[in-house]
DRENTORKOL-3810 file (N, C-alpha, C; in nm, 4 decimals):
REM DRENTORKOL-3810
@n.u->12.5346; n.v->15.4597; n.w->7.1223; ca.u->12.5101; ca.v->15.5855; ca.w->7.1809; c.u->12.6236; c.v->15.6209; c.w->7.2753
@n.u->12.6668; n.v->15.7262; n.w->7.2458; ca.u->12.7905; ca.v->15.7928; ca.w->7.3324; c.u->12.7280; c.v->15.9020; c.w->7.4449
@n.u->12.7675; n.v->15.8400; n.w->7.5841; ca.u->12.7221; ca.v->15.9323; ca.w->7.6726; c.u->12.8525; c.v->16.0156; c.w->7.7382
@n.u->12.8144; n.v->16.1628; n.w->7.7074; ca.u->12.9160; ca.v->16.2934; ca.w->7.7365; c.u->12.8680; c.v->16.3110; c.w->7.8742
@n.u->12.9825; n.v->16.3324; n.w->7.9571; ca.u->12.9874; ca.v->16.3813; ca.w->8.0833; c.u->12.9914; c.v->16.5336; c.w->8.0970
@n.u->12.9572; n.v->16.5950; n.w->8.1188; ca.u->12.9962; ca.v->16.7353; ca.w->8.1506; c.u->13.0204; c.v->16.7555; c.w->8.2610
@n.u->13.1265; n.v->16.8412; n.w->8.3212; ca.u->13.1705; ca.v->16.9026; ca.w->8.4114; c.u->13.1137; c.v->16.9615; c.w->8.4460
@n.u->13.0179; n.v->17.0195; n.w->8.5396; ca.u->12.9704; ca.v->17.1218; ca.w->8.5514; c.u->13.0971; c.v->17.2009; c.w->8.7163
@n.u->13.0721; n.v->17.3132; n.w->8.6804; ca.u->13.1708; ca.v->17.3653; ca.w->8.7913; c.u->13.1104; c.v->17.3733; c.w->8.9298
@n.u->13.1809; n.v->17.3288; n.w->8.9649; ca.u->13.1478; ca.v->17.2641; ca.w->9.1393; c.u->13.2463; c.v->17.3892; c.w->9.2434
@n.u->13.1613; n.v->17.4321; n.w->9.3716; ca.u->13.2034; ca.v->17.5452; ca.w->9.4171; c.u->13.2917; c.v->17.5293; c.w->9.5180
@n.u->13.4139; n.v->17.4575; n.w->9.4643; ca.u->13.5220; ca.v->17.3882; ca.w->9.5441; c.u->13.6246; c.v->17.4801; c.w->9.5823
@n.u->13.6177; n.v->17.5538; n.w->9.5318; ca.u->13.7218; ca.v->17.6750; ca.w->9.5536; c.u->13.7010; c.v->17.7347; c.w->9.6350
@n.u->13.5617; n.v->17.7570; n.w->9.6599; ca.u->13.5539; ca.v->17.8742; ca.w->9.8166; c.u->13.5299; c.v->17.7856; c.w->9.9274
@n.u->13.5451; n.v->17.6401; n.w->9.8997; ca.u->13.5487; ca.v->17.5709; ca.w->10.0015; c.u->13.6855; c.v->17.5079; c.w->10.0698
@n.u->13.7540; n.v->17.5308; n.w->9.9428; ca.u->13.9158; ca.v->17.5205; ca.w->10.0183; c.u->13.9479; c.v->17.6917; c.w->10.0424
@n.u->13.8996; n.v->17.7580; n.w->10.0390; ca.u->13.9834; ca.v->17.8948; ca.w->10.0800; c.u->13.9164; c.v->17.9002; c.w->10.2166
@n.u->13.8280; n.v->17.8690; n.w->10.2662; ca.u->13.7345; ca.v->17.8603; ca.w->10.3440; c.u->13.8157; c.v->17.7750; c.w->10.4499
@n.u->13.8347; n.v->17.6398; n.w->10.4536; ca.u->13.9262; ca.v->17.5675; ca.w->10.5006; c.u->14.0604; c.v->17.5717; c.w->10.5240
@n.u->14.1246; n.v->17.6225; n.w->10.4252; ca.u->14.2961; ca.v->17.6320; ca.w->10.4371; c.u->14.2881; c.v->17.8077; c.w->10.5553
@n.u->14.1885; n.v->17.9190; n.w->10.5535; ca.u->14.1471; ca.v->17.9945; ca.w->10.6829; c.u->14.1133; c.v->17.9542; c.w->10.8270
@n.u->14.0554; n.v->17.8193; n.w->10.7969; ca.u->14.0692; ca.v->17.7259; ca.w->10.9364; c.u->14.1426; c.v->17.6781; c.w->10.9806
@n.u->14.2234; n.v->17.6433; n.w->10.8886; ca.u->14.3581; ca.v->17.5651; ca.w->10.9293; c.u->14.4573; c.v->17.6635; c.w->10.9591
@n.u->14.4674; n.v->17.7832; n.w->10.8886; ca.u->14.5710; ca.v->17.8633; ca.w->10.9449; c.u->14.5283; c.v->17.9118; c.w->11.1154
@n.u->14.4137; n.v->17.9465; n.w->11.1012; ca.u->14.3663; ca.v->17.9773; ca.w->11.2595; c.u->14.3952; c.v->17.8551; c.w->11.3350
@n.u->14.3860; n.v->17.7166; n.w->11.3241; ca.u->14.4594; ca.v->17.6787; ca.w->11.4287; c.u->14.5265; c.v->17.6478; c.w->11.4480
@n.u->14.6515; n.v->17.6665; n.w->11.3625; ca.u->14.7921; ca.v->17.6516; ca.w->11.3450; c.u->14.8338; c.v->17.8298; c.w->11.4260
@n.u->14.7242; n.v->17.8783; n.w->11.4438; ca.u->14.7805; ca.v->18.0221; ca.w->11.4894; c.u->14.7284; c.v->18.0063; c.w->11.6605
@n.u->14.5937; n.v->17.9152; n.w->11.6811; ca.u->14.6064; ca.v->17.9450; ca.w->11.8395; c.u->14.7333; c.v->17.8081; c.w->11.8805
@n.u->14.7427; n.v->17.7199; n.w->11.7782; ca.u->14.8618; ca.v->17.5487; ca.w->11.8862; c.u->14.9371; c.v->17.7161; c.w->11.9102
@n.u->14.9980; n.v->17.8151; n.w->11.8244; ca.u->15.1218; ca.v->17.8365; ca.w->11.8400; c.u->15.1184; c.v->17.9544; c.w->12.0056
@n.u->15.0048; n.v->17.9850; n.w->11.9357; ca.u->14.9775; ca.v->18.0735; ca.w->12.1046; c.u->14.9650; c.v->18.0384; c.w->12.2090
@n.u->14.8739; n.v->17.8920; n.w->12.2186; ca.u->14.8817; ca.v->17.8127; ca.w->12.3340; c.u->15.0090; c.v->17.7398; c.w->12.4228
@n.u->15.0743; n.v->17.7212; n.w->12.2756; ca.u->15.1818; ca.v->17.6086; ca.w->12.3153; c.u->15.3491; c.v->17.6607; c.w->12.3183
@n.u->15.3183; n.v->17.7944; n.w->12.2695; ca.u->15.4644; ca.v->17.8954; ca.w->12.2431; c.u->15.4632; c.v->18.0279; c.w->12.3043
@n.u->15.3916; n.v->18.1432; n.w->12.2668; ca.u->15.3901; ca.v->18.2627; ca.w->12.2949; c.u->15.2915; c.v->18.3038; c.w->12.4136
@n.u->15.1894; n.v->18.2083; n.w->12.4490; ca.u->15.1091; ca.v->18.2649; ca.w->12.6259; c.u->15.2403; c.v->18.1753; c.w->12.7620
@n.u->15.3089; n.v->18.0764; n.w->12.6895; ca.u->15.4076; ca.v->18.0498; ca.w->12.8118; c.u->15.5273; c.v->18.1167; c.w->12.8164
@n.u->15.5590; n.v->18.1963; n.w->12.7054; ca.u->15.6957; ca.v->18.2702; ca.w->12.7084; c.u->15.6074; c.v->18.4069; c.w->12.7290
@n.u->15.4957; n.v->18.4889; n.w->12.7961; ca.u->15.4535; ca.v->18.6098; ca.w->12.8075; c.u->15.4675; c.v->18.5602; c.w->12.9536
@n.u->15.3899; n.v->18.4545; n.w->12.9962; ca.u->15.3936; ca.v->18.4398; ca.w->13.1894; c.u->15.5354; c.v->18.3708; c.w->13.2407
@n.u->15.5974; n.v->18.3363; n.w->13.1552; ca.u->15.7435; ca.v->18.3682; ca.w->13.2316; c.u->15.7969; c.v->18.5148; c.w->13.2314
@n.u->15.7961; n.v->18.5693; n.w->13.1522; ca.u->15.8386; ca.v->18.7422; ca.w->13.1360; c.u->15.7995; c.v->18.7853; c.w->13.2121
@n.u->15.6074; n.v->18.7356; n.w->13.2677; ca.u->15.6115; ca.v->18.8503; ca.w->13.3623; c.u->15.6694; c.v->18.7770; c.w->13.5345
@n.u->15.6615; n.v->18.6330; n.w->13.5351; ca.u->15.6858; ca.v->18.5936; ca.w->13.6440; c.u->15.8639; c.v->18.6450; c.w->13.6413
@n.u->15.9543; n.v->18.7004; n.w->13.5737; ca.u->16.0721; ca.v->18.7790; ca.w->13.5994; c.u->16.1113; c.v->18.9298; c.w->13.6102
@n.u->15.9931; n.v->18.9944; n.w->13.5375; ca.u->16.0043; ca.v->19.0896; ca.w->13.5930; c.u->15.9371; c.v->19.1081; c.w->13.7399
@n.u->15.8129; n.v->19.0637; n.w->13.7756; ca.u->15.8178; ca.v->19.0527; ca.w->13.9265; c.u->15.9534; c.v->19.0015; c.w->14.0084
@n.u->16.0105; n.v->18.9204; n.w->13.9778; ca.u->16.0896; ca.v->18.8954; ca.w->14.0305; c.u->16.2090; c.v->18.9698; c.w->14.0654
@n.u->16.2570; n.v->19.0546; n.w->13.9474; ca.u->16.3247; ca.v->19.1370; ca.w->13.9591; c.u->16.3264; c.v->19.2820; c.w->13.9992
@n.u->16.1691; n.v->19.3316; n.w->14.0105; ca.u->16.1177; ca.v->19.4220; ca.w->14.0324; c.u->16.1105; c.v->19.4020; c.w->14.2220
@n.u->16.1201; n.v->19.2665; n.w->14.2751; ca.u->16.0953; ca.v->19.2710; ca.w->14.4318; c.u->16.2272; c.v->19.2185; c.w->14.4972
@n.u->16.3348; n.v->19.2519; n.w->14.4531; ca.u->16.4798; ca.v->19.2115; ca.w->14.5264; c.u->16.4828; c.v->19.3456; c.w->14.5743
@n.u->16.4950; n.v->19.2719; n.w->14.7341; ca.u->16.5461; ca.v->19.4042; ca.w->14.8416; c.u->16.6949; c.v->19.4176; c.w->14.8854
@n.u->16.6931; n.v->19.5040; n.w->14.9687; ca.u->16.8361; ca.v->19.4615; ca.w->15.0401; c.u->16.8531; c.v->19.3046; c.w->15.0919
@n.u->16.9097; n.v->19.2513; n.w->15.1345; ca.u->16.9693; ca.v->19.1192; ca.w->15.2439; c.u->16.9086; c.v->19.0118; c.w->15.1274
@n.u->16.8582; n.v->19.0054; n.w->15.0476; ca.u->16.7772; ca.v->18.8788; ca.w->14.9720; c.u->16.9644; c.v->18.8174; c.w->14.9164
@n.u->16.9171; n.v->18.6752; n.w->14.9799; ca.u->17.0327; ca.v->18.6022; ca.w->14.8974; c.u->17.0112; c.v->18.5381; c.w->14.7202
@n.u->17.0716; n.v->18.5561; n.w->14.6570; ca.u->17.0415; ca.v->18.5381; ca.w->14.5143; c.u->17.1514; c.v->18.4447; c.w->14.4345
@n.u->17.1441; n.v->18.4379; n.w->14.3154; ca.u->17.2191; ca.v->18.3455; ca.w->14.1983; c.u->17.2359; c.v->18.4327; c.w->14.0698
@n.u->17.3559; n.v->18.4246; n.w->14.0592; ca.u->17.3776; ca.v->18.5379; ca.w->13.9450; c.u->17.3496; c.v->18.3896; c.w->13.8062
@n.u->17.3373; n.v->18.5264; n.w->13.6649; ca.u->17.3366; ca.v->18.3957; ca.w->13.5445; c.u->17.4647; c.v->18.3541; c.w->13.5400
@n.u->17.5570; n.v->18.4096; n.w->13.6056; ca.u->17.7265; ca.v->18.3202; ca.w->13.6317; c.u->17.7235; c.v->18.2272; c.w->13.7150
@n.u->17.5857; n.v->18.1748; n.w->13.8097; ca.u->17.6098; ca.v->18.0968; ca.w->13.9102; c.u->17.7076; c.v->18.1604; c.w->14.0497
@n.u->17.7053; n.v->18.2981; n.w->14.0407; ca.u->17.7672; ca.v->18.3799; ca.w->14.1782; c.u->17.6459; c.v->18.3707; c.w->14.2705
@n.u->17.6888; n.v->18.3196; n.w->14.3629; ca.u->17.6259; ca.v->18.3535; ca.w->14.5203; c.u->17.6422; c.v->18.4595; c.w->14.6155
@n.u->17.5166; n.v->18.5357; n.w->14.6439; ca.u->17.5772; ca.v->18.6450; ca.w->14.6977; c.u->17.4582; c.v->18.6731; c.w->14.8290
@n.u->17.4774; n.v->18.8433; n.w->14.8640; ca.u->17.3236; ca.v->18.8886; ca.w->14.9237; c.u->17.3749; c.v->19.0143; c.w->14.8846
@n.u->17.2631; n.v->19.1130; n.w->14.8550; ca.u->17.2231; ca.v->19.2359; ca.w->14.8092; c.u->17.2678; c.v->19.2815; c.w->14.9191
@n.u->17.3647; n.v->19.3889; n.w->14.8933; ca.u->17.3936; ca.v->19.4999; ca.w->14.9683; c.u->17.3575; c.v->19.6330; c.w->14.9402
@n.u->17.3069; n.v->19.6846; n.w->14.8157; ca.u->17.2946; ca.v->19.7885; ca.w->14.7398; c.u->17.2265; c.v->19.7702; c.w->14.6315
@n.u->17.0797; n.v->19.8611; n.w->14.6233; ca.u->17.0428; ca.v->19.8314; ca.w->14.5069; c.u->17.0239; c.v->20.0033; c.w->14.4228
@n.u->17.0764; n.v->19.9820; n.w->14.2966; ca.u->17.0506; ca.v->20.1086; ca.w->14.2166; c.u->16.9126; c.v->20.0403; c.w->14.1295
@n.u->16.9173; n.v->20.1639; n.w->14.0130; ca.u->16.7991; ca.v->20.1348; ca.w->13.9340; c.u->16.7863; c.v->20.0120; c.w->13.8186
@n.u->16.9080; n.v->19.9682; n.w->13.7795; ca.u->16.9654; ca.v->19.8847; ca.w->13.6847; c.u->17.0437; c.v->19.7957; c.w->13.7250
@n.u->17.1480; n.v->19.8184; n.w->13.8642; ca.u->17.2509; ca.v->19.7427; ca.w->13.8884; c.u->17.1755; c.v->19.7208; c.w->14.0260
@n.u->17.2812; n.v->19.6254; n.w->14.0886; ca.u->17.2827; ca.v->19.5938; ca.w->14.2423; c.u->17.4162; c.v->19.5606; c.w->14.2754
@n.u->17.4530; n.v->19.5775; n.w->14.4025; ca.u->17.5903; ca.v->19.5364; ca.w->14.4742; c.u->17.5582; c.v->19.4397; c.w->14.5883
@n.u->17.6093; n.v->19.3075; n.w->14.4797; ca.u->17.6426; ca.v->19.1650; ca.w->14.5569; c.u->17.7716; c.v->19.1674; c.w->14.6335
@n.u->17.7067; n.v->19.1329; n.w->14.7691; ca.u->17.8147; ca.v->19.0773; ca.w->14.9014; c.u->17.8256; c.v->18.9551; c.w->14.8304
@n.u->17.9668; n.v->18.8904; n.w->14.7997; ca.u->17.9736; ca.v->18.7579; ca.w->14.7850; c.u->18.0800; c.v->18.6843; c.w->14.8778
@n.u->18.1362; n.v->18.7828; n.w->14.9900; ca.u->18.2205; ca.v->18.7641; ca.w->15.0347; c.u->18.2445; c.v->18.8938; c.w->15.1589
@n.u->18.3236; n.v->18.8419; n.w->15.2946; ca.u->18.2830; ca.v->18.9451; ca.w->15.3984; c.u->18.3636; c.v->19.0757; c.w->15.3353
@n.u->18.4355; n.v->19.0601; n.w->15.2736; ca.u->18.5212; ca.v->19.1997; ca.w->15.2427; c.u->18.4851; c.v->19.2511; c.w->15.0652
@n.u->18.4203; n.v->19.1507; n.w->15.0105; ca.u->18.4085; ca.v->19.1644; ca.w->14.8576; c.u->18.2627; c.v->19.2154; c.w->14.7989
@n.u->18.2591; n.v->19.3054; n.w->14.7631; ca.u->18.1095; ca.v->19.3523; ca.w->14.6649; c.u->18.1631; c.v->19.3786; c.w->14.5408
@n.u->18.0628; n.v->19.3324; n.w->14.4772; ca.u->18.0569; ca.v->19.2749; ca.w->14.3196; c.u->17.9618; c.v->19.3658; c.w->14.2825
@n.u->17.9845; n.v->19.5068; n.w->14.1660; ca.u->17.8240; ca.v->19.5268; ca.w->14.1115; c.u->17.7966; c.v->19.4576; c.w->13.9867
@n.u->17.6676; n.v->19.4636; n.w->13.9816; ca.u->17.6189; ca.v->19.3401; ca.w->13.8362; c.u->17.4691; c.v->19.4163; c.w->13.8009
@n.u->17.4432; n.v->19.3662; n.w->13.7023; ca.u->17.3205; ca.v->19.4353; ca.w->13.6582; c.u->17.2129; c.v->19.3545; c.w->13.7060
@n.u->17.0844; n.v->19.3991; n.w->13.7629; ca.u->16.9633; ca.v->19.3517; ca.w->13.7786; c.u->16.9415; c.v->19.2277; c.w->13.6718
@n.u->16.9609; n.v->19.2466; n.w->13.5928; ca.u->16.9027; ca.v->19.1117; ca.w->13.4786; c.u->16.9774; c.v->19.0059; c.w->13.4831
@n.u->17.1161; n.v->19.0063; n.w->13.5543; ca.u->17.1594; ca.v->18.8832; ca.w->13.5552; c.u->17.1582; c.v->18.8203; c.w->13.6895
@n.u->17.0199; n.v->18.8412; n.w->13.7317; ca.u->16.9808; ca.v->18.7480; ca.w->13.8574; c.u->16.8587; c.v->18.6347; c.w->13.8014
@n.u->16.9267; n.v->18.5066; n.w->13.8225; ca.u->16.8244; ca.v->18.4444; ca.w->13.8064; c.u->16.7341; c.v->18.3979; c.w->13.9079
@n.u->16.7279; n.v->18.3865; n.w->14.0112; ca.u->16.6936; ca.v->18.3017; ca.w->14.1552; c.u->16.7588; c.v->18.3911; c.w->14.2541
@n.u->16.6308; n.v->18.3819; n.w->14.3130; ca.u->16.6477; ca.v->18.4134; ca.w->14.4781; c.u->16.6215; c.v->18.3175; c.w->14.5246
@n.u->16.7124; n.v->18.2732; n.w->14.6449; ca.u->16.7497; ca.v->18.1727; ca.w->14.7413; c.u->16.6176; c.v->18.1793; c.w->14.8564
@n.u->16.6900; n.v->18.3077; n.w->14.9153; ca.u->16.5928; ca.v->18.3137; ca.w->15.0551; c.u->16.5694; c.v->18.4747; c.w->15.0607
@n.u->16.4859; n.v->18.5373; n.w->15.0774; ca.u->16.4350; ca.v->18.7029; ca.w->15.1195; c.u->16.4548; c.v->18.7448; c.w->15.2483
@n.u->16.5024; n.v->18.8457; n.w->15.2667; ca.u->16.5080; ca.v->18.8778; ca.w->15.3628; c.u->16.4573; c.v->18.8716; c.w->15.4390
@n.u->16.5351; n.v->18.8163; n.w->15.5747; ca.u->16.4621; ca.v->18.7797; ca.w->15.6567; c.u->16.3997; c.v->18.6354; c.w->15.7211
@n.u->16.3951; n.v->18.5446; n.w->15.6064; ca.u->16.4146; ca.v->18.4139; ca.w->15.6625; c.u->16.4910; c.v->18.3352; c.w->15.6596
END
């Protein structure tokens, strides 16, 4: 006696489409957690930053220039880097403030 197996179709398919949707979702929050919510709160911790340079604040250009704000326009600022020398440079290439005016 020959015993036939039959296949019967098993509902495996909507159970991997089902799964490989899970897996993309958390391959989508590692990347939010671990990539794109720490590069949004640095953005905004620089635009505050750049949004609150006053006059006298001593700063660090992205050239590594040392200066203090003598002048600020809407885009640029004019770095004292020197008693007779002002430098203008654009707002975005400040990385660090030293000390704020005033202390």
């Amino acid at each position: 006696m020959e015993l036939i197996f039959a296949m019967a179709p098993s509902g495996g398919e909507g159970g991997g489409m089902v799964s490989t949707i899970i897996m993309f979702g958390a391959i989508f929050l590692i990347f939010y957690f671990m990539i794109i919510r720490p590069q949004q709160k640095k953005a905004k911790e620089r635009d505050k930053l750049l949004s609150n340079l006053e006059k006298g604040d001593k700063v660090i250009t992205s050239g590594g220039i040392h200066g203090i704000i003598a002048g600020i326009d809407e885009k640029t600022l004019l770095l004292q880097i020197s008693d007779n020398l002002k430098v203008k440079v654009e707002r975005s290439a400040i990385t660090q403030v030293i000390a704020k005016k005033g202390e």
